[in-house]
N, CA, C and O atoms as a Tripos MOL2 file, in Angstrom:
@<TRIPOS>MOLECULE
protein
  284   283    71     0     0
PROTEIN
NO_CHARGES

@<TRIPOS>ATOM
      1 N          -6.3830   14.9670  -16.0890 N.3       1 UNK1
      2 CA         -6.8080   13.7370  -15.4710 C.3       1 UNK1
      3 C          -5.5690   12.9960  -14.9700 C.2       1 UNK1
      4 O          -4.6540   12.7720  -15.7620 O.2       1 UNK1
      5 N          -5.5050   12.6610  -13.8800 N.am      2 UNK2
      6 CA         -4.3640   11.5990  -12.9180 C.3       2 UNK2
      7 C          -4.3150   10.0570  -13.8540 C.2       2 UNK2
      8 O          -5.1910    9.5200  -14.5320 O.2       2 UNK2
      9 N          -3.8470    9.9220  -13.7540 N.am      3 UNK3
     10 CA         -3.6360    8.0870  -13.7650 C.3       3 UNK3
     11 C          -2.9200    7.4250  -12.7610 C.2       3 UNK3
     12 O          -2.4170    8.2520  -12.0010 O.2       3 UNK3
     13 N          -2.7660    6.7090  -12.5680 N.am      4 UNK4
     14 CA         -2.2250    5.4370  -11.7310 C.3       4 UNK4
     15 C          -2.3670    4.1960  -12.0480 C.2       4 UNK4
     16 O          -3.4570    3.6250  -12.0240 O.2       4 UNK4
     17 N          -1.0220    3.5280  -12.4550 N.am      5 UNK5
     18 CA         -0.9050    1.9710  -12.3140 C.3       5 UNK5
     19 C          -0.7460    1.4110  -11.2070 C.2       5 UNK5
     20 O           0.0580    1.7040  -10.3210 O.2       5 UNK5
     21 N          -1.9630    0.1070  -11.2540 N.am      6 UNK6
     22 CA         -2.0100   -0.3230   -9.8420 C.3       6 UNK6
     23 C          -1.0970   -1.9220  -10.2740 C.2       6 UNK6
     24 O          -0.7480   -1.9030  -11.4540 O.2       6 UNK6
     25 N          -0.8260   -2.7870   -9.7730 N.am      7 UNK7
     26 CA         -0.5430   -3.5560  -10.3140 C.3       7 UNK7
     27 C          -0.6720   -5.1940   -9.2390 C.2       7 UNK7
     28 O           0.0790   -5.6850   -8.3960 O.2       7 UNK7
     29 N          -1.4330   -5.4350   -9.5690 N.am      8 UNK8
     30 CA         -1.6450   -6.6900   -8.0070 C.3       8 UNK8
     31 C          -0.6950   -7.8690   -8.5310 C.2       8 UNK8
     32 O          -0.5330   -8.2050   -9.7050 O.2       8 UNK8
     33 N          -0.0060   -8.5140   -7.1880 N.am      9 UNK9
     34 CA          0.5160   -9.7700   -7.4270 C.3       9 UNK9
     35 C          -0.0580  -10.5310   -5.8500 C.2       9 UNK9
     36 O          -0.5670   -9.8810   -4.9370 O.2       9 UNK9
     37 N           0.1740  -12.0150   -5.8290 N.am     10 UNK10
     38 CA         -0.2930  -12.5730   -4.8000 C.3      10 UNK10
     39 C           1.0700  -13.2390   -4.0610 C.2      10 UNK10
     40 O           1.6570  -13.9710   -4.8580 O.2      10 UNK10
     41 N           1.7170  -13.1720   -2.7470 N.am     11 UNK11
     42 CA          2.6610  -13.3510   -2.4310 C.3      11 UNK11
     43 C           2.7260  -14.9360   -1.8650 C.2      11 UNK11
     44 O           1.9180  -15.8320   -2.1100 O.2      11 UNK11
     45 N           3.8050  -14.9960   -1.1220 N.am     12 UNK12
     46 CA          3.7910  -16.6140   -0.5900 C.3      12 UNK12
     47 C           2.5780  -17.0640    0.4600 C.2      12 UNK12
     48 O           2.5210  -18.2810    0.6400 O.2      12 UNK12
     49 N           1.8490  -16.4650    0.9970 N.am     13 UNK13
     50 CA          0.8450  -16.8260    1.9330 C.3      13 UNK13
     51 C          -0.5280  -16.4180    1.0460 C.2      13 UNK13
     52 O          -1.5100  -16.1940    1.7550 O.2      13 UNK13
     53 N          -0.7390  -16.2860   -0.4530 N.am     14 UNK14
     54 CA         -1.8460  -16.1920   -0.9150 C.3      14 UNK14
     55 C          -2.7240  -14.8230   -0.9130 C.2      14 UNK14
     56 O          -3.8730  -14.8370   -1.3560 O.2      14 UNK14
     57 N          -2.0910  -13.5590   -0.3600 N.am     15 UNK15
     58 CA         -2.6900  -12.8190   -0.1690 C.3      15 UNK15
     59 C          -2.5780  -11.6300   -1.5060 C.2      15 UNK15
     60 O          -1.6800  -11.7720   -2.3360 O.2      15 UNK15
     61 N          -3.3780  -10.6930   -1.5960 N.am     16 UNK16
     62 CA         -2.6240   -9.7000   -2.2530 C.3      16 UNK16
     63 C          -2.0350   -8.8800   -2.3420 C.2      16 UNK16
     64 O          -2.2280   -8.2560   -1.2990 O.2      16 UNK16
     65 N          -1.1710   -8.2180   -3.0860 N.am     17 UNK17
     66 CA         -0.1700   -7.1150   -2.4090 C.3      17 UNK17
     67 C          -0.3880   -6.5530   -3.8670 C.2      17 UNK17
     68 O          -0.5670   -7.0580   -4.9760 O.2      17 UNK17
     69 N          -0.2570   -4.8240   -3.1790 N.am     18 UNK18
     70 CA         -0.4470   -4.0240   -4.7940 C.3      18 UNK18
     71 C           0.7510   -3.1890   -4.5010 C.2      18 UNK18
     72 O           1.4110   -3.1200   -3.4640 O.2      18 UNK18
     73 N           0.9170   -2.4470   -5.8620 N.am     19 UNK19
     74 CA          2.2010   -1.6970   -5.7770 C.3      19 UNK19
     75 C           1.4610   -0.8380   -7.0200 C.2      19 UNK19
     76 O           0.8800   -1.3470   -7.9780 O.2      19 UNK19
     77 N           1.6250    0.5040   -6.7690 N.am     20 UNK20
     78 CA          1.2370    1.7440   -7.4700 C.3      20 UNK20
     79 C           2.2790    2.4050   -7.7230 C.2      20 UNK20
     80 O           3.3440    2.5070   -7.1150 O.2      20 UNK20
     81 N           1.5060    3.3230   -9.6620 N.am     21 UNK21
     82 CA          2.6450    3.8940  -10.1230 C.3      21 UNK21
     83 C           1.9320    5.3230  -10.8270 C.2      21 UNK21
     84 O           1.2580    5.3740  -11.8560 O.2      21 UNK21
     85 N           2.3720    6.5970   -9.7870 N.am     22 UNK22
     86 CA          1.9730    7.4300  -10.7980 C.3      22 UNK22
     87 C           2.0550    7.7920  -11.8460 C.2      22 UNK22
     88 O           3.2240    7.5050  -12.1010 O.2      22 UNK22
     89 N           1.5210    8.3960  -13.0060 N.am     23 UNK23
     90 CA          1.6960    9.3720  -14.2010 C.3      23 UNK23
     91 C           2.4450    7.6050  -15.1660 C.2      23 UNK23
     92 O           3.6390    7.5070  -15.4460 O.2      23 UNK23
     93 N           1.5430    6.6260  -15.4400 N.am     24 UNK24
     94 CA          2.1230    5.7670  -16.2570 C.3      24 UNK24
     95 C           2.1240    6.1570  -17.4990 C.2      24 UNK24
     96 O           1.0720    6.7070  -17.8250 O.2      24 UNK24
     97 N           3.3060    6.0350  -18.7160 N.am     25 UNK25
     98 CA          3.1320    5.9560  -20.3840 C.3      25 UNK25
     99 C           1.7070    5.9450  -20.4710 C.2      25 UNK25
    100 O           0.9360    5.2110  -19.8520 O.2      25 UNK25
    101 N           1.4270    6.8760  -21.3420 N.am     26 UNK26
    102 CA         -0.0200    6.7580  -22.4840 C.3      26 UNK26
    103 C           0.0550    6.1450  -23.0640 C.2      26 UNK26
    104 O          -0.8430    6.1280  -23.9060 O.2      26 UNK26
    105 N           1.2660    4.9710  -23.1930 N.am     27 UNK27
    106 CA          0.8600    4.2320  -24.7260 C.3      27 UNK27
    107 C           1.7200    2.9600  -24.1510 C.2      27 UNK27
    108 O           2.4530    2.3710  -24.9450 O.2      27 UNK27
    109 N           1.6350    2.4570  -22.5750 N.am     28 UNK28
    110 CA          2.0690    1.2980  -22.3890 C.3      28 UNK28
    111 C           1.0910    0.2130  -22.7270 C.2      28 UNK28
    112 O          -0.1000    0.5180  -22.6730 O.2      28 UNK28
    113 N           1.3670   -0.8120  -23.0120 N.am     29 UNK29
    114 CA          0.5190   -2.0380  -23.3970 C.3      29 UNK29
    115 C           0.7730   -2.6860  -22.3160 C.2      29 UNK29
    116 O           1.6250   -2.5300  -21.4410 O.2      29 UNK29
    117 N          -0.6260   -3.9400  -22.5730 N.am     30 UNK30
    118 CA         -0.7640   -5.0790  -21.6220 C.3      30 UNK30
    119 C           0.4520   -5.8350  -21.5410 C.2      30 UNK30
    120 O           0.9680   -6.1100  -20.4580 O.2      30 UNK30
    121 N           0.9060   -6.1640  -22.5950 N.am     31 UNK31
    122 CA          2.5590   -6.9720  -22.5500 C.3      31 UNK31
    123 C           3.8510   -6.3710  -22.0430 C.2      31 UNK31
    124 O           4.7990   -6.9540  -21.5160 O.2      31 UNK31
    125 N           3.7260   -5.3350  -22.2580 N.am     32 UNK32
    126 CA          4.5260   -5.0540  -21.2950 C.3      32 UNK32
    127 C           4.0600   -4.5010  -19.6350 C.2      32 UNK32
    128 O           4.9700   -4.6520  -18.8200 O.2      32 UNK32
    129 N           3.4650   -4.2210  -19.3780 N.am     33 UNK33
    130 CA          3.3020   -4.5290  -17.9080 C.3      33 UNK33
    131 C           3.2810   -5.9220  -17.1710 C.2      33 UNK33
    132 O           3.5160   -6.0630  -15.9710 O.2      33 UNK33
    133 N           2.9170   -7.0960  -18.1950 N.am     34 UNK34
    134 CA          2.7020   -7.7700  -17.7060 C.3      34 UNK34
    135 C           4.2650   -8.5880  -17.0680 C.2      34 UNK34
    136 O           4.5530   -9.1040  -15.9890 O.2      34 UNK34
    137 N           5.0520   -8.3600  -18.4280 N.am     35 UNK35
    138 CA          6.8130   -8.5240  -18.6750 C.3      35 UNK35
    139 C           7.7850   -8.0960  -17.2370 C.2      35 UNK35
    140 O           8.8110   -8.4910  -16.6820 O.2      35 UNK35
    141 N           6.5370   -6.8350  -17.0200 N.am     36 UNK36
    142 CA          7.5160   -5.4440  -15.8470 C.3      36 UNK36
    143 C           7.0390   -6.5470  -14.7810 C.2      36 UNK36
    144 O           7.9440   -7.0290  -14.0990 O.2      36 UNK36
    145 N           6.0380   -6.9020  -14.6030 N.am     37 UNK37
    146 CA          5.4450   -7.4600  -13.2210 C.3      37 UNK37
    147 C           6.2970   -9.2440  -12.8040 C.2      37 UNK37
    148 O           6.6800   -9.7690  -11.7590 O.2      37 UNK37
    149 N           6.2730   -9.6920  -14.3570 N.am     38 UNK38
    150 CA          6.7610  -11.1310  -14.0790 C.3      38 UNK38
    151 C           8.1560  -10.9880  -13.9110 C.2      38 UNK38
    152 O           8.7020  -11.8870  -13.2700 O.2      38 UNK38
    153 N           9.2000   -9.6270  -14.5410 N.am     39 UNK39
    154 CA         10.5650   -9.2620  -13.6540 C.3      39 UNK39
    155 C          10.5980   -9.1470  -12.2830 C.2      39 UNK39
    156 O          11.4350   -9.7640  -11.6230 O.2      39 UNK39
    157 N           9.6180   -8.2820  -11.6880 N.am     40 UNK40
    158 CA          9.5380   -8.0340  -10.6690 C.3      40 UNK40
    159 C           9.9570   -9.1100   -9.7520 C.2      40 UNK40
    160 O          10.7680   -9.0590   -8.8270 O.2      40 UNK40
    161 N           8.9080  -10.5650  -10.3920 N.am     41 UNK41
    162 CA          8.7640  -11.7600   -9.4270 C.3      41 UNK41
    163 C          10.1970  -12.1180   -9.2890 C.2      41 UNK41
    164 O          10.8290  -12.2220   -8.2380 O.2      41 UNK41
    165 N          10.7110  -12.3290  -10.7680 N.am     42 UNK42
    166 CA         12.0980  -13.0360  -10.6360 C.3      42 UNK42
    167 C          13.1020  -12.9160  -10.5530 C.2      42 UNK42
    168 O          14.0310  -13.7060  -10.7220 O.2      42 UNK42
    169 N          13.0510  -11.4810  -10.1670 N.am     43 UNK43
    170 CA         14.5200  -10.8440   -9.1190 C.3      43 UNK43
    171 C          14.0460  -10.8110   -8.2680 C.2      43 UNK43
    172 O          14.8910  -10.3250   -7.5160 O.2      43 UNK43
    173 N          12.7740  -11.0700   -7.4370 N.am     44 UNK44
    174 CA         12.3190  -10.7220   -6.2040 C.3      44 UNK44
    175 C          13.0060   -9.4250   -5.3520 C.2      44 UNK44
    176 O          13.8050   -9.2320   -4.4360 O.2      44 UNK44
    177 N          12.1790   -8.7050   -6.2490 N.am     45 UNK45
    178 CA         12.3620   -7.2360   -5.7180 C.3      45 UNK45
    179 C          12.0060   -6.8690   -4.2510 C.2      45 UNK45
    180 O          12.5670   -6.5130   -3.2150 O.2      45 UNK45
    181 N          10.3960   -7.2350   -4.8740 N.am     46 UNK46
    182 CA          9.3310   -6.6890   -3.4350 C.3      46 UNK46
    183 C           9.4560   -7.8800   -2.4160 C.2      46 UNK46
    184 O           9.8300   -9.0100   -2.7300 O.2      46 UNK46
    185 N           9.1380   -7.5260   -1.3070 N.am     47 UNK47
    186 CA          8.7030   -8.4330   -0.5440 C.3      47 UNK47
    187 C           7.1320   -8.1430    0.4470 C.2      47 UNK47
    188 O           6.4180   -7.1730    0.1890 O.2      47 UNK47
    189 N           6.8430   -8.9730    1.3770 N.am     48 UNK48
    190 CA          5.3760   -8.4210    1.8510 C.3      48 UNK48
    191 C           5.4370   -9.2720    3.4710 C.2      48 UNK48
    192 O           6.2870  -10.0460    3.9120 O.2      48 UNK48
    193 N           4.4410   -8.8650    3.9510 N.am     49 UNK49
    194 CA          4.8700   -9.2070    5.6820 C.3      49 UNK49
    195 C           4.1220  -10.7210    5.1890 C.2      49 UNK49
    196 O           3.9100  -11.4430    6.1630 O.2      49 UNK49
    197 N           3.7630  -11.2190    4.0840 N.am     50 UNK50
    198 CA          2.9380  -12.2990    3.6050 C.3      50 UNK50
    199 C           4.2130  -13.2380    2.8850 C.2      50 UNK50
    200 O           4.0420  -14.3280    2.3380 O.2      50 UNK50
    201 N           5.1240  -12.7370    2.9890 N.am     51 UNK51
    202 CA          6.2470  -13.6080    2.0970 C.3      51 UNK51
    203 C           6.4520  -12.6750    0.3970 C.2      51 UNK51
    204 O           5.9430  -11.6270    0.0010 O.2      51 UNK51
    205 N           7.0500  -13.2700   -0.0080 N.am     52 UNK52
    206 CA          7.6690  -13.0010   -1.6960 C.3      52 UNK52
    207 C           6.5270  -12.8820   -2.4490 C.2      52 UNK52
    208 O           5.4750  -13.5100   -2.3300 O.2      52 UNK52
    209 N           6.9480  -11.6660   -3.5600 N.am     53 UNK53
    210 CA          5.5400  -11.8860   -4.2000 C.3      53 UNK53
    211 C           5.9530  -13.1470   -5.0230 C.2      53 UNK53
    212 O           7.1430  -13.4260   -5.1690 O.2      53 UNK53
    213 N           4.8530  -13.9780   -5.6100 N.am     54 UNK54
    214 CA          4.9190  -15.6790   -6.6170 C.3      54 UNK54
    215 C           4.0020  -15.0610   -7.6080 C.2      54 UNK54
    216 O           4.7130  -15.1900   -8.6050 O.2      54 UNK54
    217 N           3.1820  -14.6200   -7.9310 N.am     55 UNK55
    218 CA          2.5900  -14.7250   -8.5450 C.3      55 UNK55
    219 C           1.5630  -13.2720   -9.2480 C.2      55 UNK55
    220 O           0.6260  -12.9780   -8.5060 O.2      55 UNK55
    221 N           1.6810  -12.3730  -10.5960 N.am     56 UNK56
    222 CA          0.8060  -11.6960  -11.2580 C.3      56 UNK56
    223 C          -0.8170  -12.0620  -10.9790 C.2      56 UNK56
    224 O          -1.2970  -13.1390  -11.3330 O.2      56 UNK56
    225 N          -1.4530  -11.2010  -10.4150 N.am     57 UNK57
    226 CA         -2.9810  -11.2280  -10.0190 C.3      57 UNK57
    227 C          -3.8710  -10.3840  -11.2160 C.2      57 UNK57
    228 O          -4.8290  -10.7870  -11.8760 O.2      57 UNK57
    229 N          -3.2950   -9.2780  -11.2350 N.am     58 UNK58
    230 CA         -3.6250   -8.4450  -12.2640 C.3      58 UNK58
    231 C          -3.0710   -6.8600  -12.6440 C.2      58 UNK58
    232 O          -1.9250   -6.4820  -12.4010 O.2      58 UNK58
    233 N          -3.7900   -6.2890  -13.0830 N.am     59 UNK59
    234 CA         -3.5130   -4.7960  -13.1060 C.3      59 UNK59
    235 C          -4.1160   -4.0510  -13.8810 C.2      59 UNK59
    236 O          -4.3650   -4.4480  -15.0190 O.2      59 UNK59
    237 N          -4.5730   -2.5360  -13.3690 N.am     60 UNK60
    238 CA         -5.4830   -2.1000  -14.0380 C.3      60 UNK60
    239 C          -4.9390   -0.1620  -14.1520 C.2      60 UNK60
    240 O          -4.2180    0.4300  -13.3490 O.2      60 UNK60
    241 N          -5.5460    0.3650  -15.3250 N.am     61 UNK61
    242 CA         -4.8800    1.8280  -14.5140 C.3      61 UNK61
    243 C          -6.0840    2.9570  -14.3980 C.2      61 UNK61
    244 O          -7.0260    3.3550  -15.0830 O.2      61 UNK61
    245 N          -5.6110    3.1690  -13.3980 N.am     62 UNK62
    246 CA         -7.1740    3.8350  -12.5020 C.3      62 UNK62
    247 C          -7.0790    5.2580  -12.9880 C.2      62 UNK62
    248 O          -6.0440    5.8660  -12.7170 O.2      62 UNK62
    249 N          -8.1340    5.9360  -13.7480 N.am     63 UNK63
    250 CA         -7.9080    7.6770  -13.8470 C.3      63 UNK63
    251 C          -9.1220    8.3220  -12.7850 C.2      63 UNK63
    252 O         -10.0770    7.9080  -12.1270 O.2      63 UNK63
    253 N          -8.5770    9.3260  -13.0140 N.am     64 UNK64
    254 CA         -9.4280    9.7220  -11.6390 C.3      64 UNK64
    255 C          -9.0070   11.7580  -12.0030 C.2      64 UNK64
    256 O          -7.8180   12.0450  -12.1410 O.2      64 UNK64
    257 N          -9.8370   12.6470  -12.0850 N.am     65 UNK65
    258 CA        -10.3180   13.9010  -12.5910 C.3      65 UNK65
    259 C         -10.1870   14.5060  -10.9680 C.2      65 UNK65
    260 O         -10.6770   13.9270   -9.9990 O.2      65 UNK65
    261 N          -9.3930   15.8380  -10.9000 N.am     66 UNK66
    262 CA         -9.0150   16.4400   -9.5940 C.3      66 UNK66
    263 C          -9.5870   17.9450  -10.1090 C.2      66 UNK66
    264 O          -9.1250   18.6050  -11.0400 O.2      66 UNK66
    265 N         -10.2730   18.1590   -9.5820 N.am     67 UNK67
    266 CA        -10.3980   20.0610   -9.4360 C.3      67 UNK67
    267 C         -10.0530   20.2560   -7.8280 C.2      67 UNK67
    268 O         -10.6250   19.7950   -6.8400 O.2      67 UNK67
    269 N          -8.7160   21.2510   -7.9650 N.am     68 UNK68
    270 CA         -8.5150   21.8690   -6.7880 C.3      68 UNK68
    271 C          -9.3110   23.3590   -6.8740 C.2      68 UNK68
    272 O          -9.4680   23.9740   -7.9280 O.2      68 UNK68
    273 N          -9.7060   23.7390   -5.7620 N.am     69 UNK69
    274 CA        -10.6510   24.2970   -5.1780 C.3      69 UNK69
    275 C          -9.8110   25.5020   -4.2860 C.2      69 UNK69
    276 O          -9.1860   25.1630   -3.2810 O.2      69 UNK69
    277 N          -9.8360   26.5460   -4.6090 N.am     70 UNK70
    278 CA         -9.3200   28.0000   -4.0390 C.3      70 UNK70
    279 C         -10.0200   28.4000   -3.0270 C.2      70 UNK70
    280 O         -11.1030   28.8860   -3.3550 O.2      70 UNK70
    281 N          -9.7230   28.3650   -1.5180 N.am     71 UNK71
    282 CA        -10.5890   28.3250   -0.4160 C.3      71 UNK71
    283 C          -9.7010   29.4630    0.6480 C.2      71 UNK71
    284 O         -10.1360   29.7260    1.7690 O.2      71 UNK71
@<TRIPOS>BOND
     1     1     2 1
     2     2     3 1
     3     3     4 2
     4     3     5 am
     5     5     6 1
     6     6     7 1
     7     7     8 2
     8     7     9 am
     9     9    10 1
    10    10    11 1
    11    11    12 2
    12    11    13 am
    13    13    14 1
    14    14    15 1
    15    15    16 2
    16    15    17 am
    17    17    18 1
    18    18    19 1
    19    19    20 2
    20    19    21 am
    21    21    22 1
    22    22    23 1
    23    23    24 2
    24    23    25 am
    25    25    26 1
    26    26    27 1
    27    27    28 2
    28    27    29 am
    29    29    30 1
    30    30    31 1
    31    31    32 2
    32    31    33 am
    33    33    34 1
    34    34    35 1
    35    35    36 2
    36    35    37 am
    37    37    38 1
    38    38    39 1
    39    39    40 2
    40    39    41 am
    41    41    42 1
    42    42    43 1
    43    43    44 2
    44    43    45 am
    45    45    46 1
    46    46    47 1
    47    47    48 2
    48    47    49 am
    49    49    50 1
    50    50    51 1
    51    51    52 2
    52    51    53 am
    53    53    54 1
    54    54    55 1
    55    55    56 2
    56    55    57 am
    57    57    58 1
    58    58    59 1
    59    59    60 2
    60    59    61 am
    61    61    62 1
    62    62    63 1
    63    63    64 2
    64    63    65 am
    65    65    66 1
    66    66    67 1
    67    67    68 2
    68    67    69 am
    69    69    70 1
    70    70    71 1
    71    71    72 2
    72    71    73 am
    73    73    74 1
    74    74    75 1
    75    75    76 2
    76    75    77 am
    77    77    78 1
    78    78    79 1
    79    79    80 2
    80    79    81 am
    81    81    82 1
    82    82    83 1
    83    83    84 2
    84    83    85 am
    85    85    86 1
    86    86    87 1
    87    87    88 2
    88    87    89 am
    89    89    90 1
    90    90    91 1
    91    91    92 2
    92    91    93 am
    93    93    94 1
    94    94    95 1
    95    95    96 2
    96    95    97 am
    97    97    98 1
    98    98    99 1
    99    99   100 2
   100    99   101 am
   101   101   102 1
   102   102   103 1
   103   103   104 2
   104   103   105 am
   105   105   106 1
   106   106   107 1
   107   107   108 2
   108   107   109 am
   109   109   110 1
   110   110   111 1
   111   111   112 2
   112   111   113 am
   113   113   114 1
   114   114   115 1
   115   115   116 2
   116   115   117 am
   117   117   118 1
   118   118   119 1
   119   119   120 2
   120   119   121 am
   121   121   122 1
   122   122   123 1
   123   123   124 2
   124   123   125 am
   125   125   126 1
   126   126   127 1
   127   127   128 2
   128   127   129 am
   129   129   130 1
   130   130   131 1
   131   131   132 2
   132   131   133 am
   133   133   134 1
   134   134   135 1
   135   135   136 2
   136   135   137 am
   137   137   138 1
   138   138   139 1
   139   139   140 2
   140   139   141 am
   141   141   142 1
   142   142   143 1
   143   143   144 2
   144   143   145 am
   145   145   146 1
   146   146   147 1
   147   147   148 2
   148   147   149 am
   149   149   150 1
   150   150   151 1
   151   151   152 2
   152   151   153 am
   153   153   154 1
   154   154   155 1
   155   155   156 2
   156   155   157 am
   157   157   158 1
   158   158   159 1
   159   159   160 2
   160   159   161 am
   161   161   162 1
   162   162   163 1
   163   163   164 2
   164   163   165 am
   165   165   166 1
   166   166   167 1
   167   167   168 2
   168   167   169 am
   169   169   170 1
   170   170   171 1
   171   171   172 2
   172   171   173 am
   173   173   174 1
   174   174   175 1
   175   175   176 2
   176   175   177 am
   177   177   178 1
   178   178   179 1
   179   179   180 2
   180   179   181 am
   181   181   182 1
   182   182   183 1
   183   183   184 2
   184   183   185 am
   185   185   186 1
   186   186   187 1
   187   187   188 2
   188   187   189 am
   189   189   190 1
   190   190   191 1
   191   191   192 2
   192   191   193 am
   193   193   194 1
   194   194   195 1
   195   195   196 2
   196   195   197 am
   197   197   198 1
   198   198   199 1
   199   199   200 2
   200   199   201 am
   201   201   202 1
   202   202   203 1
   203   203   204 2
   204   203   205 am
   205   205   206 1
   206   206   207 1
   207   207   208 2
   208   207   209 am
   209   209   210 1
   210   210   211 1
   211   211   212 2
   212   211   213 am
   213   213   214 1
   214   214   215 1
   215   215   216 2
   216   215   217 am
   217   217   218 1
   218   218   219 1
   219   219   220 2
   220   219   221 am
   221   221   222 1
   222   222   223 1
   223   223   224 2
   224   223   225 am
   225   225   226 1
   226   226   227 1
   227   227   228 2
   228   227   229 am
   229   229   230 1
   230   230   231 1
   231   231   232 2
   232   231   233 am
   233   233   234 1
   234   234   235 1
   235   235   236 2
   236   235   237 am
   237   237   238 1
   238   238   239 1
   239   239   240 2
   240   239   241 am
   241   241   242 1
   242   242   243 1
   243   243   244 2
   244   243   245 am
   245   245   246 1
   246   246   247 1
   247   247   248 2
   248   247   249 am
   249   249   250 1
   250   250   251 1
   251   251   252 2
   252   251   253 am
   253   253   254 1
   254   254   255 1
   255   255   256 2
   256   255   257 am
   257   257   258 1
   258   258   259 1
   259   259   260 2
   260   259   261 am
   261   261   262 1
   262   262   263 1
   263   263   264 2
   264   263   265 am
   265   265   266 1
   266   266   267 1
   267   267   268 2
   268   267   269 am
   269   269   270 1
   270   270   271 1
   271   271   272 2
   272   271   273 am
   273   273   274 1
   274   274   275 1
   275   275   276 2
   276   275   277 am
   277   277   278 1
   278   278   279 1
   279   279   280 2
   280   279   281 am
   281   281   282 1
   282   282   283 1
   283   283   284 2
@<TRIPOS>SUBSTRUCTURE
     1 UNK1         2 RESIDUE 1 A UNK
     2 UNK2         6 RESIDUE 1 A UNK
     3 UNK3        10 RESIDUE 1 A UNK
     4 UNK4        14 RESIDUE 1 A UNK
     5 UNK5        18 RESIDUE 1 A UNK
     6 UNK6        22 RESIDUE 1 A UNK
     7 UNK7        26 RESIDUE 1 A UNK
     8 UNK8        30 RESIDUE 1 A UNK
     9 UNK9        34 RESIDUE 1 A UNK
    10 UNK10       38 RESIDUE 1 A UNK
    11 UNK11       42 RESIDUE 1 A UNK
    12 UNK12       46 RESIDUE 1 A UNK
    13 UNK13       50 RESIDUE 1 A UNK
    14 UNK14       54 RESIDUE 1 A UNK
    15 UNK15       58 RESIDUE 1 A UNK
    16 UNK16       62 RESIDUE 1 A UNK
    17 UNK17       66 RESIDUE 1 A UNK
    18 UNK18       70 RESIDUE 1 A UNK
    19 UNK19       74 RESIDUE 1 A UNK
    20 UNK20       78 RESIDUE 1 A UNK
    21 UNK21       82 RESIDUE 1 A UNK
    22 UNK22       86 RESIDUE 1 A UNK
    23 UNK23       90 RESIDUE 1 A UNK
    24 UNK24       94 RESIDUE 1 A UNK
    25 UNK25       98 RESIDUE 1 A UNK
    26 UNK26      102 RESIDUE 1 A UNK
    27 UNK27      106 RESIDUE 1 A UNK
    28 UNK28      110 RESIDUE 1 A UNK
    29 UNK29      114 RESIDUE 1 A UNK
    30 UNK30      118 RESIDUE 1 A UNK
    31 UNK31      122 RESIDUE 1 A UNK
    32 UNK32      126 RESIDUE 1 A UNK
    33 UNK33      130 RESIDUE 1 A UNK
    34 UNK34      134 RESIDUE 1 A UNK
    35 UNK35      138 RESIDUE 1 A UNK
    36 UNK36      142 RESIDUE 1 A UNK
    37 UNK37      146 RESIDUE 1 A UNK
    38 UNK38      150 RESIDUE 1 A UNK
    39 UNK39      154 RESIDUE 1 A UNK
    40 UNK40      158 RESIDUE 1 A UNK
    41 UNK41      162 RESIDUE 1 A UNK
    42 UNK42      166 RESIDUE 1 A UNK
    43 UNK43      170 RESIDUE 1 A UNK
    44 UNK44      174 RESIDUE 1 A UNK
    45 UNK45      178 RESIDUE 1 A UNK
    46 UNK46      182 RESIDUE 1 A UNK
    47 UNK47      186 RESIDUE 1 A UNK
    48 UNK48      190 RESIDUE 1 A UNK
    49 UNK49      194 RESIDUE 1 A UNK
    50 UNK50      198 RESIDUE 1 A UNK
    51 UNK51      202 RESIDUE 1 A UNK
    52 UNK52      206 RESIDUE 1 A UNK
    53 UNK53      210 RESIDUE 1 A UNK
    54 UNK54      214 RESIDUE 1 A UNK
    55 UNK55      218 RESIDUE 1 A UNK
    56 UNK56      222 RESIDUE 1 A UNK
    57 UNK57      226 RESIDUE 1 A UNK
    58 UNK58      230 RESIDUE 1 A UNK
    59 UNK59      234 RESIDUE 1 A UNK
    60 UNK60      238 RESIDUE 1 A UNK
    61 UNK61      242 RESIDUE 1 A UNK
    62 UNK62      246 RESIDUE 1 A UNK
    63 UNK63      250 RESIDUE 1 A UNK
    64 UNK64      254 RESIDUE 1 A UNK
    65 UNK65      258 RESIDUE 1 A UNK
    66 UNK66      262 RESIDUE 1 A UNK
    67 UNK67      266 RESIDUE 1 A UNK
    68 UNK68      270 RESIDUE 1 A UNK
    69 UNK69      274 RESIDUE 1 A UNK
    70 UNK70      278 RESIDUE 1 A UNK
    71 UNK71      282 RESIDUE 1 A UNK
């Protein structure tokens, strides 16, 4: 099974901006993602055609089951 961390923040014009992370820790917690995301803000890493990200929206981690198929 895949995973992916998605991780939403809302930038200077209010919009949302996500940033994805394949193959996350099996055993990361809510506190720390939340820690990784509010660094993010305050080195202002990312940026967005919306301005700086300001603000943690949320984050969730999506699994998702692949059968490749021999064709």
């Amino acid at each position: 099974m895949e995973k992916t961390l998605s991780m939403q923040f809302l930038n200077e014009s209010g919009k949302s901006v996500s940033i994805s992370l394949q193959h996350p820790r099996e055993n990361v917690t809510e506190d720390e993602i939340k820690a990784v995301m509010e660094e993010l803000i305050l080195q202002n890493i990312f940026s967005s055609q919306g301005g700086d990200f300001k603000e943690v929206k949320g984050a969730q981690i999506v699994s998702r089951e692949v059968t490749e198929l021999i064709v």
